[in-house]
N, C-alpha and C positions, 0 to 999 in steps of 0.2 A: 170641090173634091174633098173625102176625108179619108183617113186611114187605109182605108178598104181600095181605094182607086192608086194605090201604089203600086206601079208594075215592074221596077225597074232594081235594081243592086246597083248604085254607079259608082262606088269607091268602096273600100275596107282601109282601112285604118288599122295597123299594129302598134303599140306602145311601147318602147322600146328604151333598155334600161342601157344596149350596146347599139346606139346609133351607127358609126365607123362599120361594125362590122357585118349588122344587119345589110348595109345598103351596099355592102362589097357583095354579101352574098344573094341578095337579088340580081343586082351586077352580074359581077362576074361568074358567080355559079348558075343559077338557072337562065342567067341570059335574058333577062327582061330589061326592055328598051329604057330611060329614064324620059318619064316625057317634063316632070317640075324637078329641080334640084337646087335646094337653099339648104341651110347649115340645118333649120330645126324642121324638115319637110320634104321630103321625096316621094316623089310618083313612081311608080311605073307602070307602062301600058301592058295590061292581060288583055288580048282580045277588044271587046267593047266595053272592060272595066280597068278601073285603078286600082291597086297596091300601093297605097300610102304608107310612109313610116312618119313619127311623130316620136320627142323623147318625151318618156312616160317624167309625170311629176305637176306640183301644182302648178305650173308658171304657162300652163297651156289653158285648155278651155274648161276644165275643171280638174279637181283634184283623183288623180286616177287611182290611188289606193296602193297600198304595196303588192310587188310582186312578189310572189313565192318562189325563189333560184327552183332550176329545175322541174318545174309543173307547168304545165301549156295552159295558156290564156286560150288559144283557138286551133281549130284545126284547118286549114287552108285545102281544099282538093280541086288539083288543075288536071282536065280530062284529057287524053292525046288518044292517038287512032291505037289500035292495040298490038302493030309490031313497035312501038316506041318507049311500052313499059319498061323493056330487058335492055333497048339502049339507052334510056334514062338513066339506071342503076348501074350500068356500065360506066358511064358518063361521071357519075356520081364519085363510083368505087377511084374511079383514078385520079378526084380530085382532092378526094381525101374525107368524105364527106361520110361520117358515122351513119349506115342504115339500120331503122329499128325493126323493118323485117323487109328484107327481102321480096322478090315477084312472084304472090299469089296468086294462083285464081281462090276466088268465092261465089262457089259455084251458084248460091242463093241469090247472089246478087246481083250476078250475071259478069262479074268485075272482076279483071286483073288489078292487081295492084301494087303499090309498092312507098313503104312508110318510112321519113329520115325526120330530122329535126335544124331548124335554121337557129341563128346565134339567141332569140330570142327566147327560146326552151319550143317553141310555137310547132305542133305536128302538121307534118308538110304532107301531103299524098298525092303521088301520082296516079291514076288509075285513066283504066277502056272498059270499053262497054264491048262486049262480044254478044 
């Protein structure tokens, strides 16, 4: 097999300068299951994939580089059926949880959506496919 014969995404990995609080808010805000939990490594189950957290710095598997406060390293987008965009954002709103826009449609894209940011700077998107 080379390069070309990879069919699969089986983890992501976030680098994470706020360990504690990253893994509260996969936790306990969006609600993903933890399936590994050790002090420098957490899982959680998406689906058929991982959400790994890791603390950013050299003492891991290489030297991850500085983060910039405030600028996303990644954009994360978890699909749901499309009455769950406007209860996401509900959800969100009462937990306290800063949204950087609100439940669009695009209508090019055919997508609801809806944009917040987790402890990492890291842009989170919820969106449906209509």
């Amino acid at each position: 097999m080379s390069l070309g014969g990879i069919g699969n995404l089986d983890y992501t990995v976030l680098l994470c300068r706020r360990m504690a609080q990253t893994r509260a808010f996969y936790r306990d805000v969006m609600k993903f299951p933890i399936e590994t939990d050790q002090p420098n490594w957490v899982s959680f189950r998406v689906g058929a994939a991982l959400l790994t957290l890791r603390p950013r710095g050299k003492g891991s598997v290489c030297d991850d580089g500085a983060a910039v406060p405030g600028s996303a390293a990644v954009q994360l987008a978890f699909r749901v059926a499309p009455p769950a965009v406007d209860a996401c954002h509900a959800e969100l709103v009462a937990q306290g949880v800063p949204i950087l826009r609100g439940p669009t449609d695009l209508p090019d894209w055919r997508h609801r959506t809806l944009f917040f940011r987790d402890p990492e700077d890291n842009i989170v998107e919820i969106y449906a496919e209509y």
